[in-house]
C-alpha positions as a Markdown table, in Angstrom:
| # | Residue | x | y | z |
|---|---|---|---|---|
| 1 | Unk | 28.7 | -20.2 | 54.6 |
| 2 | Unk | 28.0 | -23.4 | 53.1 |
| 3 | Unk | 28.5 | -23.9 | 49.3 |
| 4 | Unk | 30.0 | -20.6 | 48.4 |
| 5 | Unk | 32.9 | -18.1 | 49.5 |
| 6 | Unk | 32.6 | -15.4 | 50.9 |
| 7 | Unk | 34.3 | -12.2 | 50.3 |
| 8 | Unk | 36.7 | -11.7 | 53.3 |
| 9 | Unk | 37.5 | -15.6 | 51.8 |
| 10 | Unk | 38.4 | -14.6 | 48.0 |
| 11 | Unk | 40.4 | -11.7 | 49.6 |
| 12 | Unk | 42.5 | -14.3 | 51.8 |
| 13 | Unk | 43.2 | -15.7 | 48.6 |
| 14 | Unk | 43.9 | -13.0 | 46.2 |
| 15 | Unk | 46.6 | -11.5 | 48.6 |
| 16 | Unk | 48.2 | -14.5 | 49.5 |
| 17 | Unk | 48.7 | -15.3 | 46.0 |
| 18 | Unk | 49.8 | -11.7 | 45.0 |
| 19 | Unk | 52.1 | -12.3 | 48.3 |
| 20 | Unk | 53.4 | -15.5 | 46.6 |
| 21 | Unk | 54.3 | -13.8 | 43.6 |
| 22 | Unk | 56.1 | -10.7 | 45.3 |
| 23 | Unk | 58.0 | -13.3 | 47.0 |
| 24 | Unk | 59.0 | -15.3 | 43.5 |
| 25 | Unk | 59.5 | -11.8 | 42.5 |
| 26 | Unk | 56.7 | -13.3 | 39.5 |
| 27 | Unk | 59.3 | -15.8 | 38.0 |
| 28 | Unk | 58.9 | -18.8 | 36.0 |
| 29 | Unk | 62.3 | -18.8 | 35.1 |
| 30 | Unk | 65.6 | -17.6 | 37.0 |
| 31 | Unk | 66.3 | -13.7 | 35.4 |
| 32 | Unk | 62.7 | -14.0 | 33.9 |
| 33 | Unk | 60.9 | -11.5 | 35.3 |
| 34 | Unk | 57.1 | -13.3 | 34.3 |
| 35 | Unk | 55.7 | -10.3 | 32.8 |
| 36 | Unk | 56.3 | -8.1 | 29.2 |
| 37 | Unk | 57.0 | -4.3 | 30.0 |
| 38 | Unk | 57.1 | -1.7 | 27.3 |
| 39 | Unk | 57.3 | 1.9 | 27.1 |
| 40 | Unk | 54.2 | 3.2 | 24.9 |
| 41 | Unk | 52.5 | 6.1 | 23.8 |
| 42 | Unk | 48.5 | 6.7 | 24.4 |
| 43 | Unk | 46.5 | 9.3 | 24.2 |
| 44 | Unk | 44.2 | 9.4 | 27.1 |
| 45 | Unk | 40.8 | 10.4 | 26.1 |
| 46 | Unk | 38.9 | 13.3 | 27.2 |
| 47 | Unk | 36.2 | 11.7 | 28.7 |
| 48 | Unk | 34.0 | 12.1 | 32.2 |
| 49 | Unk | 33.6 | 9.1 | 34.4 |
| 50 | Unk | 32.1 | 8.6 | 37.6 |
| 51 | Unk | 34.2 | 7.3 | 40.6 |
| 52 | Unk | 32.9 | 5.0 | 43.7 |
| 53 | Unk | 31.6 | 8.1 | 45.6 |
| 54 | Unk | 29.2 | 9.3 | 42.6 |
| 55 | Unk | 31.4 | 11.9 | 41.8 |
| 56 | Unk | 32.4 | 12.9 | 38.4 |
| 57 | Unk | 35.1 | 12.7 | 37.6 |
| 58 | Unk | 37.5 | 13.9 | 34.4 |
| 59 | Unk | 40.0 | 11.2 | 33.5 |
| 60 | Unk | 42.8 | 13.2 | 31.7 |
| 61 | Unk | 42.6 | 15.5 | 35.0 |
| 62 | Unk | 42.9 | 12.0 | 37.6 |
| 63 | Unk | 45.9 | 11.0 | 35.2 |
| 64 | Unk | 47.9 | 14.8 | 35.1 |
| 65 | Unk | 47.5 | 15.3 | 38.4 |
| 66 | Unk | 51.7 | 15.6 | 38.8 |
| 67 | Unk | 51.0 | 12.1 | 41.2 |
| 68 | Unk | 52.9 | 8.5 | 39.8 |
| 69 | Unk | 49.6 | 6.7 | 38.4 |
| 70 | Unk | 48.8 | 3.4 | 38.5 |
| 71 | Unk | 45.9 | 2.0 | 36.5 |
| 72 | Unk | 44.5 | -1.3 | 35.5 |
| 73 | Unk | 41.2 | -2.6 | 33.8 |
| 74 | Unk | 39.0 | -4.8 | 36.2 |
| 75 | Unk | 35.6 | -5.5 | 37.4 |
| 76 | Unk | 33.4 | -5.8 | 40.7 |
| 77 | Unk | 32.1 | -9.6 | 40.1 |
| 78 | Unk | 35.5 | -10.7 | 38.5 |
| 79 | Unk | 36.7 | -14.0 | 40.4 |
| 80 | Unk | 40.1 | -14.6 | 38.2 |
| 81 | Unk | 42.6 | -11.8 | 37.3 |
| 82 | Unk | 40.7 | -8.9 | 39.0 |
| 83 | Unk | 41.4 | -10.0 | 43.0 |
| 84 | Unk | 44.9 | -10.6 | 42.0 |
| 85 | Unk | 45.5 | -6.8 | 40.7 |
| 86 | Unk | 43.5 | -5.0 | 43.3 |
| 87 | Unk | 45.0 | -7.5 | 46.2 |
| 88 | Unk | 48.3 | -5.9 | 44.3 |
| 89 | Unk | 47.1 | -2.3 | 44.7 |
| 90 | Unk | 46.1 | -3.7 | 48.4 |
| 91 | Unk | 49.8 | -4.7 | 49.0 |
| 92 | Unk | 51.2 | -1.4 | 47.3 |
| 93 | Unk | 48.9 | 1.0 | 49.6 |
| 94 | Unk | 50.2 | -1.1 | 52.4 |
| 95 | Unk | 54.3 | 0.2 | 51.7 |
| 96 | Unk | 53.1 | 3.6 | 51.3 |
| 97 | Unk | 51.9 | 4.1 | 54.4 |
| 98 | Unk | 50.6 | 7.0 | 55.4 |
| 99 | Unk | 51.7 | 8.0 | 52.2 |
| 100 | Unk | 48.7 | 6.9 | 50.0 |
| 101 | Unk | 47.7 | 10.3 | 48.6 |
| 102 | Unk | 50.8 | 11.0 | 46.8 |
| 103 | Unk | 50.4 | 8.1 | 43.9 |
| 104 | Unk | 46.9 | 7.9 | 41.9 |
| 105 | Unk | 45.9 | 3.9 | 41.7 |
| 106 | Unk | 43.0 | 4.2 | 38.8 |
| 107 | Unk | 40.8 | 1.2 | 38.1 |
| 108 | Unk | 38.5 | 1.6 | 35.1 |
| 109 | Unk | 35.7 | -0.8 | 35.2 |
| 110 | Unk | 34.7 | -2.9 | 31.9 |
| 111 | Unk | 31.3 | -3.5 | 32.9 |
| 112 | Unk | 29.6 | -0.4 | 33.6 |
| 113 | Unk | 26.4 | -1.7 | 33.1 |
| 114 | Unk | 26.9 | -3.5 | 36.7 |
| 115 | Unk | 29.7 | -1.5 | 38.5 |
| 116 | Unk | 27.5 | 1.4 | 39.8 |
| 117 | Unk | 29.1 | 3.5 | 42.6 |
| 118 | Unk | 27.5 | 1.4 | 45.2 |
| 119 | Unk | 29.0 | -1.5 | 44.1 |
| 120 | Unk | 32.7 | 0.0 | 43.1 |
| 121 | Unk | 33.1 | 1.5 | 46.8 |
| 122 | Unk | 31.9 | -1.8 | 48.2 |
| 123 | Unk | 34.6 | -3.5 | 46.0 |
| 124 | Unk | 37.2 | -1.0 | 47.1 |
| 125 | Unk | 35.7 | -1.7 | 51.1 |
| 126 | Unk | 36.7 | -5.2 | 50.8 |
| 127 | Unk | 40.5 | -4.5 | 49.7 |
| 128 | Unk | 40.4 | -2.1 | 52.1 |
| 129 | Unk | 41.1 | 0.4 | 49.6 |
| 130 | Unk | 42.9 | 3.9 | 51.1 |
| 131 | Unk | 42.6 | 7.7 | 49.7 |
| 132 | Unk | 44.6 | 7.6 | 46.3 |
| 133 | Unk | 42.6 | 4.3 | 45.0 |
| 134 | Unk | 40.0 | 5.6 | 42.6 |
| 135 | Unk | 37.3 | 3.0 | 40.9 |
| 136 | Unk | 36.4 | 4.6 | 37.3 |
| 137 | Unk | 32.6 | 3.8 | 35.5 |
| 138 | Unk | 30.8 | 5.4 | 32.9 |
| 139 | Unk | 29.0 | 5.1 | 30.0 |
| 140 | Unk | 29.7 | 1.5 | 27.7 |
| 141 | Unk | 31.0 | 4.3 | 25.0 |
| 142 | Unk | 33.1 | 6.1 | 27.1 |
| 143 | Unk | 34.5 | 3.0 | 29.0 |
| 144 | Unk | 35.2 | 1.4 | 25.0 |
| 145 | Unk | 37.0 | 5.1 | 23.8 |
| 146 | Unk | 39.3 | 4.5 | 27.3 |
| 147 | Unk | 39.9 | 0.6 | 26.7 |
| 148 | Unk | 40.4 | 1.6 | 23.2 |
| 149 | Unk | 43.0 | 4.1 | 23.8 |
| 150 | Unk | 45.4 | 2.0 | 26.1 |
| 151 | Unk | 44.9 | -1.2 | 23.4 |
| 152 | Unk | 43.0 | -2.9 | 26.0 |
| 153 | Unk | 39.6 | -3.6 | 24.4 |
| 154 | Unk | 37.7 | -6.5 | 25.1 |
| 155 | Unk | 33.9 | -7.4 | 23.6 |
| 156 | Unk | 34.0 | -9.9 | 26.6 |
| 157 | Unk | 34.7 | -8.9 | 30.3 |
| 158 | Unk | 35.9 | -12.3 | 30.8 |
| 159 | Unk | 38.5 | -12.4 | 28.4 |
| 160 | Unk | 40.1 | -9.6 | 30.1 |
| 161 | Unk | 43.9 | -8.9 | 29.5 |
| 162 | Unk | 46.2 | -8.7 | 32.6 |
| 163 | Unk | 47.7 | -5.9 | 32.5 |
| 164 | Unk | 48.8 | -2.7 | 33.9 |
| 165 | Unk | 49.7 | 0.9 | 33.1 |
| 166 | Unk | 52.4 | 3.1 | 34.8 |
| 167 | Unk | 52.5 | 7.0 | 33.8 |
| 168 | Unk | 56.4 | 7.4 | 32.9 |
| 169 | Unk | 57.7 | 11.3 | 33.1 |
| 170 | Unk | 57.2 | 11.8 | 29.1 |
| 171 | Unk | 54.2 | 13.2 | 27.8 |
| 172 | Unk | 51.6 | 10.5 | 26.9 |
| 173 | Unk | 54.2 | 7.8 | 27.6 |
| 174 | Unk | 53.3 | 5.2 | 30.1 |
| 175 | Unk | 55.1 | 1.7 | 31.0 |
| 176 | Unk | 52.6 | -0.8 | 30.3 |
| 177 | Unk | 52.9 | -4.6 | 31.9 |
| 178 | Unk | 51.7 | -7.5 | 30.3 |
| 179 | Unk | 51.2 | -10.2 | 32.9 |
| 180 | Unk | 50.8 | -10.3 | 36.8 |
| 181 | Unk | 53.7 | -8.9 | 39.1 |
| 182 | Unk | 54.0 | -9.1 | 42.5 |
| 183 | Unk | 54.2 | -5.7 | 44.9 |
| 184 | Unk | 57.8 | -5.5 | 45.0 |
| 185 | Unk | 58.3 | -5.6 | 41.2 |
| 186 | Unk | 55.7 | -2.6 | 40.7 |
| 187 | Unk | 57.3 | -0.5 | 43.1 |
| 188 | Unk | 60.3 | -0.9 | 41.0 |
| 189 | Unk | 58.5 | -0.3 | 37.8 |
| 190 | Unk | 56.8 | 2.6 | 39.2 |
| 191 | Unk | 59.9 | 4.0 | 40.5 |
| 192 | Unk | 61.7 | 3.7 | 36.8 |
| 193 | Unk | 59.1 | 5.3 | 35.3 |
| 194 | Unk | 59.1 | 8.1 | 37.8 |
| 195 | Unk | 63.0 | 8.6 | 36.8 |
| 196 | Unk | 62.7 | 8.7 | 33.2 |
């Protein structure tokens, strides 16, 4: 390829940077962890979305599903924050295992208009995505109820927020991360919001 990079390229790049920040465990500064966590409330809203296979799918039902849940905001064409998070998920599937079914990664897409199911499971393809991953579209009012709901919304898919949502053991509370964090840190997240 002349010119421009190709995926298996931006995919080198995303996972050795998300490697680089398990490894600096994220920090800028010694005992900084890089990244804001808080333990929130939200309301997930009853809404139906469609995942990468075309099926549909019932968000509050992917979130109670008794599974840890993982879910970020990202988007098929996003060159910045987006290969970083899902080269995250990459690396988290990778210490599960075999295990991949038993914790629900969502990612809801923030621009529907372009992430159809053809392009979503082609996204998930090239972070060699495993059961338990789940790419989330919809209609631009249901997508704007669910950013909405987790104080995410953005008017602008580029001026995306980086961050990520854990489902903690109370009812509608969920650990929210402001900031990127490397594998390591979000197994350790995920595993202090399973305990609460």
């Amino acid at each position: 390829m002349t010119g421009r990079k190709g995926p298996r390229f931006l995919l080198a790049i995303a996972i050795a940077i998300a490697g680089l920040i398990s490894v600096g465990g994220g920090r800028a500064v010694a005992g900084d962890p890089g990244y804001k966590r808080s333990v929130v409330r939200y309301a997930v809203p009853d809404v139906v979305l469609v995942n990468q296979d075309g099926a549909r799918v019932r968000l509050q039902s992917l979130v109670e599903s008794g599974k840890p849940v993982v879910l970020d905001f990202i988007y098929g064409t996003c060159t910045t924050i987006c290969p970083i998070l899902s080269a995250g998920y990459t690396s988290l599937q990778g210490k599960l295992g075999p295990d991949t079914r038993k914790m629900q990664l969502i990612s809801i897409s923030i621009d529907p208009e372009h992430d159809t199911p053809k392009v979503m499971k082609g996204y998930l393809k090239q972070y060699r995505a495993k059961p338990g991953w789940d790419f989330l579209t919809g209609s631009r009012e249901d997508i704007d109820r669910v950013m909405r709901a987790f104080d995410s919304y953005v008017s602008d898919k580029m001026y995306h927020k980086q961050v990520t949502f854990i489902r903690a053991k109370g009812p509608g509370e969920w650990v929210r991360i402001d900031g990127l964090l490397g594998s390591s840190d979000l197994m350790n997240e995920i595993g202090k919001a399973s305990k609460k």
